[in-house]
C-alpha positions in Angstrom: 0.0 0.0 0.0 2.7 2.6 1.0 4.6 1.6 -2.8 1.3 2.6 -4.2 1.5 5.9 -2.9 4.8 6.6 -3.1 5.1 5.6 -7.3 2.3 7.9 -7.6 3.3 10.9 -5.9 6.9 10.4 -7.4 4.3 10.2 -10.7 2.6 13.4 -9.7 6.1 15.2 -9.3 7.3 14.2 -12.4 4.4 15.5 -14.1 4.3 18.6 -12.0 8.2 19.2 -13.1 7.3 18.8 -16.6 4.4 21.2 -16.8 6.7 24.0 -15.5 9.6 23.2 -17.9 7.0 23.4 -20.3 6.1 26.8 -18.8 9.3 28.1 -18.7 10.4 27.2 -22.0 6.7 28.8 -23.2 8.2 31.9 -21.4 11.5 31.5 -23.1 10.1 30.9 -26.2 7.8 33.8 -26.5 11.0 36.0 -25.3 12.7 35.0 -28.2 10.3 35.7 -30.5 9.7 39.0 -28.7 12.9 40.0 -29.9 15.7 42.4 -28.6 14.2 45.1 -26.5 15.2 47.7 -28.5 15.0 50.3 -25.8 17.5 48.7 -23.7 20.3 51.4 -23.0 22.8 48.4 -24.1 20.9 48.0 -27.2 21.2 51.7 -28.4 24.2 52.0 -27.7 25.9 49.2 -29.5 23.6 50.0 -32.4 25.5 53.8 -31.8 29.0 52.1 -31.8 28.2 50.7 -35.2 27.1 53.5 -36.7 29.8 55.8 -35.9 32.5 52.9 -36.6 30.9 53.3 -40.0 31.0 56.7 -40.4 34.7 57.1 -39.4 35.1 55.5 -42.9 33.9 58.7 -44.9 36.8 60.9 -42.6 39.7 61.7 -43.3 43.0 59.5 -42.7 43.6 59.3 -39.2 40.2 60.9 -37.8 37.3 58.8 -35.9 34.6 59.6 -34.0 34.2 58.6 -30.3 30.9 57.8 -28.4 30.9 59.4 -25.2 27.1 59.3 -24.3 23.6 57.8 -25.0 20.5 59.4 -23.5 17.8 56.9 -22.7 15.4 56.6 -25.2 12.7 59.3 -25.2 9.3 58.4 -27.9 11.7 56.4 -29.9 14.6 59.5 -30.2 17.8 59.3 -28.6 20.7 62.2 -28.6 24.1 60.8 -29.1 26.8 63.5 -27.4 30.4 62.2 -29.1 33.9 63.2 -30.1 35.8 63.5 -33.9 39.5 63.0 -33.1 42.5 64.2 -35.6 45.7 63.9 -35.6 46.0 67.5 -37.4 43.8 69.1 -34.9 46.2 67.4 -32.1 43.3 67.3 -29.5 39.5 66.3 -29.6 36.5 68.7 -30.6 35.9 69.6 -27.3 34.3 68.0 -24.2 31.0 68.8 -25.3 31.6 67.5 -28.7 29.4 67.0 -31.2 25.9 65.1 -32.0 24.3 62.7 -33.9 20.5 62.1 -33.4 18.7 58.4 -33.4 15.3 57.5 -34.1 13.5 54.0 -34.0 12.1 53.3 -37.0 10.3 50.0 -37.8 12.4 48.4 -35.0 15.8 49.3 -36.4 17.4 52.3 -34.8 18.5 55.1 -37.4 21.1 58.1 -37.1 22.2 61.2 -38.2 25.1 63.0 -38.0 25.0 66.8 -37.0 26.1 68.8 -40.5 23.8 65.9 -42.3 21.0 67.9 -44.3 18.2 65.4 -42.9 20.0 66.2 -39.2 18.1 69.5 -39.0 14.7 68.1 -40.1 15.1 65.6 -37.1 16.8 67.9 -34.9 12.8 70.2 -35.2 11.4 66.7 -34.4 13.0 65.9 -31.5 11.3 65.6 -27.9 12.3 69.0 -25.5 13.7 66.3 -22.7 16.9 65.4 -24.8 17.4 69.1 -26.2 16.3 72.8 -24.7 15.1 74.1 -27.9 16.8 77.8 -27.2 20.0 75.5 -27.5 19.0 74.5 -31.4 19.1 77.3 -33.4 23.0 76.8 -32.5 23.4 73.4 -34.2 21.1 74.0 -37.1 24.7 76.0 -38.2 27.3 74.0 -36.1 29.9 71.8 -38.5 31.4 69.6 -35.6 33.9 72.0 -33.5 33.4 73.3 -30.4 35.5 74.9 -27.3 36.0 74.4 -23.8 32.5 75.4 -22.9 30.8 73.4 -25.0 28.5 74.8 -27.8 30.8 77.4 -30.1 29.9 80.6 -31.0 33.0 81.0 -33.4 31.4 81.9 -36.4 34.2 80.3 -38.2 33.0 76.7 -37.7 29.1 77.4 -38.9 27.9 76.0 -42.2 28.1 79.4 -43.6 31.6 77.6 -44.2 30.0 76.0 -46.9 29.1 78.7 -49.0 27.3 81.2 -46.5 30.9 83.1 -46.2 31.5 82.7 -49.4 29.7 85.3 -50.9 32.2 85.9 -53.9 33.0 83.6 -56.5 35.7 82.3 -57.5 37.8 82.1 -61.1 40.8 80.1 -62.2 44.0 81.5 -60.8 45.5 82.4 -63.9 44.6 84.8 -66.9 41.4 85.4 -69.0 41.8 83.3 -72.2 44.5 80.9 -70.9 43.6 77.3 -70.6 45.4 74.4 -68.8 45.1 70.7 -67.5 43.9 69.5 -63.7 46.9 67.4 -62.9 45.9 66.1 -59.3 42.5 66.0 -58.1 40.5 66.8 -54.7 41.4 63.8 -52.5 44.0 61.8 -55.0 47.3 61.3 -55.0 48.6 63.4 -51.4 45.6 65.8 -51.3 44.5 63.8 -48.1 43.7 64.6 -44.2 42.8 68.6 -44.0 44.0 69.4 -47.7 41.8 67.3 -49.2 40.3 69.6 -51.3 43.3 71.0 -52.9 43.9 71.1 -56.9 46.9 70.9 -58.8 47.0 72.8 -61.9 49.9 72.1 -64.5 50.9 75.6 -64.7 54.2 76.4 -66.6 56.9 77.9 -64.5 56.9 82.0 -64.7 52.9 81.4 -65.3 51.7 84.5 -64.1 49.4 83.3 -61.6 45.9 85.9 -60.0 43.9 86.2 -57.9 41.0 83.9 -57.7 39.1 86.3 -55.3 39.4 89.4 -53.7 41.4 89.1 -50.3 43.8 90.3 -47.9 47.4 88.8 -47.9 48.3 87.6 -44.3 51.2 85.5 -45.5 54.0 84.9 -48.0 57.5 83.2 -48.7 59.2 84.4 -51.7 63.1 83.4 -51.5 63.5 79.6 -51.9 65.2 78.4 -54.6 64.8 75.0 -53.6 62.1 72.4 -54.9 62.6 68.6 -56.1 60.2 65.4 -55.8 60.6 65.0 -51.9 58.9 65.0 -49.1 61.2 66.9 -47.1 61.6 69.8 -48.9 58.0 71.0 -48.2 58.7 73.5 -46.3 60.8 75.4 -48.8 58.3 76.1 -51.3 57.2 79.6 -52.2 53.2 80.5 -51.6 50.6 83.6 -50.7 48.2 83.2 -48.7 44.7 84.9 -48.9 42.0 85.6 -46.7 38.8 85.6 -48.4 36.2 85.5 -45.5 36.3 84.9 -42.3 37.7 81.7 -41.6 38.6 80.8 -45.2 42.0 81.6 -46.6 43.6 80.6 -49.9 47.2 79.0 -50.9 48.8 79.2 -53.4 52.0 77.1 -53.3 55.1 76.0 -55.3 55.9 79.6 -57.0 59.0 81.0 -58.4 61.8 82.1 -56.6 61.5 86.2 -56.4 58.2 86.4 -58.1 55.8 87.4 -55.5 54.3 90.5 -55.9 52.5 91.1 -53.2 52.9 91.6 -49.4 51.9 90.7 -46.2 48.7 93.0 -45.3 48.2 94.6 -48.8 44.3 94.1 -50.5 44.2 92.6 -53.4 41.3 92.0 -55.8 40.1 89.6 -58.2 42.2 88.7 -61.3 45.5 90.6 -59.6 48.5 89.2 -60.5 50.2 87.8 -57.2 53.1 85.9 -58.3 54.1 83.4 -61.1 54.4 79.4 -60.7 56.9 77.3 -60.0 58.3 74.4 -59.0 59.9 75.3 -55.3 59.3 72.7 -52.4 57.8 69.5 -52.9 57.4 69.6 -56.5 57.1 66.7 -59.0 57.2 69.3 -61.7 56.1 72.8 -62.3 52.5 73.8 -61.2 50.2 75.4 -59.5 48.6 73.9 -55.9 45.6 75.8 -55.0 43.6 75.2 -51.7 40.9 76.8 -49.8 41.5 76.8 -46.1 39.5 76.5 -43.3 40.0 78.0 -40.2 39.3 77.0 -36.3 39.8 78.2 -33.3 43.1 80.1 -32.6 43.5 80.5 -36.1 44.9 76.9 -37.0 44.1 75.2 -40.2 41.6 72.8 -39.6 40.3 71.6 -43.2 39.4 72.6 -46.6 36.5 73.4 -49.0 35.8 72.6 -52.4 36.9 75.3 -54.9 34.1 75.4 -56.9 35.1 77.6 -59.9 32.9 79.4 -62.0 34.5 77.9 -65.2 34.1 74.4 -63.7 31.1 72.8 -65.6 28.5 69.7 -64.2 30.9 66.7 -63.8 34.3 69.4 -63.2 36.9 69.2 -62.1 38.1 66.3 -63.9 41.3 65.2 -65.8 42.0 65.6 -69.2 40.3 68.7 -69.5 41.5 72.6 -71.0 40.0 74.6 -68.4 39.8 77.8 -70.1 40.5 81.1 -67.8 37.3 83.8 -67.6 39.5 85.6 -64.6 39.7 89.4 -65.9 41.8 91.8 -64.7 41.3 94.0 -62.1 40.9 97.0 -64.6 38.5 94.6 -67.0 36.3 93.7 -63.7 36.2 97.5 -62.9 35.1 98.1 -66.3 32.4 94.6 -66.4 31.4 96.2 -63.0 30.5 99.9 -63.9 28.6 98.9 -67.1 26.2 96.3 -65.3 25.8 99.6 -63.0 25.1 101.7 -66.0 22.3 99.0 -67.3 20.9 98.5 -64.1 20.2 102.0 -63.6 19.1 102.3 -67.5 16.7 99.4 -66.4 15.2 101.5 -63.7 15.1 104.5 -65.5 12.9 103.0 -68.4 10.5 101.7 -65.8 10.0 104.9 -64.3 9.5 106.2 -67.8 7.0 103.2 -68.5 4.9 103.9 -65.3 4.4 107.7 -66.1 3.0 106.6 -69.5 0.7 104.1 -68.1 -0.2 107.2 -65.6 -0.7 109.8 -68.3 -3.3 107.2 -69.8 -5.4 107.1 -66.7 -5.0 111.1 -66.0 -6.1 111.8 -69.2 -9.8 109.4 -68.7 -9.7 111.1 -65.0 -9.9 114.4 -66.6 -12.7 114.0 -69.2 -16.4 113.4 -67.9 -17.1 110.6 -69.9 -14.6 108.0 -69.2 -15.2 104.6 -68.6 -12.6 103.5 -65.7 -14.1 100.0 -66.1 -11.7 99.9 -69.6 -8.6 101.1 -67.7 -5.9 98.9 -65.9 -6.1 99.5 -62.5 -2.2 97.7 -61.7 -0.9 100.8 -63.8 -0.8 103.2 -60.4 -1.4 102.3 -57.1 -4.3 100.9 -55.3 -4.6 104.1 -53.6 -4.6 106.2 -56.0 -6.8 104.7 -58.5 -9.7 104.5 -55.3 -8.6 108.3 -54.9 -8.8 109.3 -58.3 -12.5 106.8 -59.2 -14.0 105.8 -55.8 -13.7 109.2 -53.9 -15.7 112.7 -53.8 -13.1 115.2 -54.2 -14.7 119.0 -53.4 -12.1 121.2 -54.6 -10.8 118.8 -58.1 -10.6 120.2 -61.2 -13.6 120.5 -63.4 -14.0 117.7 -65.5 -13.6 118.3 -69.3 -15.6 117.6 -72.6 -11.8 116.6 -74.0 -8.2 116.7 -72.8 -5.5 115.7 -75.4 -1.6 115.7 -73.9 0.2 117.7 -76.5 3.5 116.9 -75.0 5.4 115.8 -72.1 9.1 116.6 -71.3 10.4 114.3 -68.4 13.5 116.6 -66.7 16.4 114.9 -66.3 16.3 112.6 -63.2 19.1 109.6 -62.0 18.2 106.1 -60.8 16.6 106.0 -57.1 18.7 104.3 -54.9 15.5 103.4 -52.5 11.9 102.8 -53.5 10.7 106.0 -53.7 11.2 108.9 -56.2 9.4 111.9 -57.6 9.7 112.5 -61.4 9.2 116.2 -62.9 7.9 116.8 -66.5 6.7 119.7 -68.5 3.3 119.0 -70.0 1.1 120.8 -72.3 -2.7 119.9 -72.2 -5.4 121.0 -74.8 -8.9 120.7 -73.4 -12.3 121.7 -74.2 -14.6 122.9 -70.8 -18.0 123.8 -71.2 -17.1 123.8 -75.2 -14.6 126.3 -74.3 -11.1 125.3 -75.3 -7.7 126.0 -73.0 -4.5 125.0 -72.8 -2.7 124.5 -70.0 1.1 124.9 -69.2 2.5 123.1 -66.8 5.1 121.7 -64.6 4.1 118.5 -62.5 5.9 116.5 -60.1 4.7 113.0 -60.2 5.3 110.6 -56.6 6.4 106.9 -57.7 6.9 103.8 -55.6 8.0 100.6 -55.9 5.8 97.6 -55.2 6.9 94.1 -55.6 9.7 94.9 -58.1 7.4 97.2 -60.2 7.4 101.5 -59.9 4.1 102.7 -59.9 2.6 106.3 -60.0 1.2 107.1 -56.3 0.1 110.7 -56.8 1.2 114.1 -58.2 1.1 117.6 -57.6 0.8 121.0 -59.8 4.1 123.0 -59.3 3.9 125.6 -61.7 2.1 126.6 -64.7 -0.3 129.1 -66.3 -3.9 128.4 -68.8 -4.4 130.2 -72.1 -8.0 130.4 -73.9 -8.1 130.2 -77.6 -7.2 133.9 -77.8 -4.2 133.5 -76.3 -5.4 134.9 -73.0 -3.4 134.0 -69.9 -7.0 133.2 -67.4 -4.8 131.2 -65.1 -1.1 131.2 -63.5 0.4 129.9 -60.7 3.5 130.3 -59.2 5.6 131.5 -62.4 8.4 132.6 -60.8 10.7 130.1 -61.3 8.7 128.3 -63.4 10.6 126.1 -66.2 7.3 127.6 -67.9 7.4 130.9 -68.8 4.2 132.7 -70.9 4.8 134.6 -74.0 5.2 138.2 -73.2 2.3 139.1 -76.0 0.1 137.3 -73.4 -2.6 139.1 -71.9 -3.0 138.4 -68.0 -5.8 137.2 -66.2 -6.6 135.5 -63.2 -3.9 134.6 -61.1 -3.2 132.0 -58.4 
């Protein structure tokens, strides 16, 4: 009897031991298929450690990025604080860093790097906890560079870098008309680490070589004679050096012994010659190496940016192309300069004209009784001028005539406005028929103009000076003839005056 019971309670145990293996291994397998919790600190940030191993590939030789912090995962966004370490730069970007945003998307955590164009549209997205929006109007510009107390205000190291500095363009460094060969590109041959960007081009020696934009000089070398195809002897080549904007400088390297022609504080503008080529330092052969520097903090050299030339064509620069020189001289750009001056102003000048037409052809339906404004274009004057003229009751106007005929119109001389507001003169003569009696009037008006959206546009105008004849030849009105550009005829019998 006591066997009985003890098989079946060691039955009963076994089964009891297999019901919760099966639960656990229920437990286990539903874990599984769960999958990673992909909000798990450890998670992220292994996902962040592979993401910035792969974007250490696109820097340059030498430079990585660091991970120094994960936030915890806020509605699927995390903020990534990190480091970019060079060995040009000699120390990290500061112990603030930079950034680089993550966001899960479909169960797979995503990132962006701060100077990405998709960084910003995250960076609005992002929840207030893991960035104090005041704080993001600063990295909407930030390029990765920062100083001891954290976010930069250097303007130096904002995107304007990437063109917002660089107002002026640029031309190829040597004369209008010549042409020559690219013969080392942006990032081959030793056009690596912070010169990158650099081009070669295979410039004869005693090449006279310009300006590619205007600049001050901040530094030269001018006396080595030495040059050959080594390494060493880089320090002995001849160059200028160019600031641009702030922040940005240019080289020009490898020039002739003696053949600068500039020095060290002097302006210079576009097109200027500066020196001729050579083949001083480290020098394969005679040419021309052209960079554009960037600055950082404490004015060291920290990079470069492209040269995009405005010869350089969809596809440029490439090898095995004549690039053919538009660079002018400093005289010819002066020249270029002054005459796009002189048609701009001509441009404004003939609008003006255009709008006083357009006004003469409303005035002269605004004088007559019978004129239809429903056939006139109301976008020839102003809004308010047209409801002044049309829409309003005016007491003391003029007398509306039977006819009025402009006989002539003399603008007086005038000059482009340099805001958007002018007054024209011009000496008019009218004919009109009042009451069946015909008149002529005489006078000087001053029209007001304004410019809206681009366009100048009559606003109003005012009588000056002037005097009325009848058909006899009576003077029956005058006003203010003193000085008047119009003058009656001295046969003239007087009338009524003003």
């Amino acid at each position: 009897m006591g066997g009985r019971k003890l098989r079946s309670l060691k039955i009963w145990l076994a089964a009891l031991a297999l019901a919760l293996l099966l639960v656990l291994a229920s437990i286990i397998f539903f874990k599984v298929s769960d999958g990673p919790n992909t909000r798990d600190p450890e998670f992220v940030q292994d996902r962040a450690e592979e993401f910035l191993a792969e974007a250490t590939t696109e820097l340059y030789e030498g430079e990585s990025y660091k991970l120094i912090n994960v936030s915890s995962p806020t509605e699927d966004w995390v903020l990534l604080t990190i480091t970019r370490k060079s060995p040009q730069w000699e120390e990290e970007t500061g112990p603030g860093g930079s950034l680089a945003i993550g966001r899960l998307e479909e169960g797979a955590w995503e990132f962006r790097l701060l100077g990405e164009r998709s960084f910003e549209e995250w960076l609005d997205e992002l929840p207030e906890d893991l960035l104090d929006p005041n704080l993001r109007e600063y990295f909407r510009l930030y390029r990765g560079l920062e100083d001891d107390e954290g976010v930069s205000t250097d303007p130096t190291i904002f995107s304007s870098l990437n063109s917002r500095l660089i107002a002026q363009k640029f031309y190829l460094p040597y004369r209008e008309g010549e042409a020559y060969q690219i013969t080392t590109l942006p990032g081959d041959d030793h056009h690596n680490g912070i010169y990158k960007e650099a081009i070669d081009f295979g410039l004869p020696s005693g090449t006279p070589v310009v300006a590619v934009a205007d600049g001050g000089v901040v530094e030269i070398k001018k006396d080595s004679n030495i040059g050959g195809c080594d390494e060493s002897l880089a320090d002995d080549a001849n160059l200028v050096r160019i600031k641009i904007a702030e922040g940005l400088q240019v080289l020009y390297l490898h020039l002739q012994p003696n053949s600068v022609e500039v020095r060290r504080g002097q302006t210079v503008s576009l097109g200027q010659v500066i020196a001729r080529s050579g083949n001083t330092g480290f020098s394969c052969g005679p040419h021309l190496h052209i960079v554009l520097e960037r600055l950082c903090e404490g004015g060291r050299i920290c990079g470069s940016e492209a040269l995009n030339f405005e010869e350089f064509e969809e596809g440029d620069p490439r090898y095995d192309n004549d690039y053919e020189s538009k660079n002018k001289s400093p005289q010819d750009w002066k020249a270029l300069e002054e005459r796009g001056r002189k048609e701009r102003e001509q441009k404004e000048i003939d609008q003006i004209t255009d709008a006083l037409e357009k006004f003469h052809i409303i005035y002269s339906c605004y004088r007559v009784k019978d004129c239809d404004e429903s056939t006139l274009i109301r976008s020839w004057i102003t809004d308010a001028l047209f409801a002044e003229m049309f829409e309003s009751f005016c007491l003391f106007c003029p007398s509306k005539a039977d006819t009025a005929i402009e006989v002539s119109e003399e603008l007086l001389p005038f000059t482009a406005p340099k805001t958007e507001q002018t007054t024209v003169r011009s000496k008019e003569v009218w004919e009109l028929v009042v009451r069946g009696k015909r008149r002529t009037d005489y006078t000087v008006v001053a029209h007001f103009l304004v410019k809206e959206n681009g366009v100048w546009k009559v606003d109003g105008w005012e009588i000056e000076c002037g005097y009325t004849i009848n058909e006899d030849g009576d003077i029956i009105h005058k006003e203010h003839l003193e000085e008047c550009l119009w003058q009656p005829p001295e046969e003239s019998t007087s009338g009524s005056t003003n």
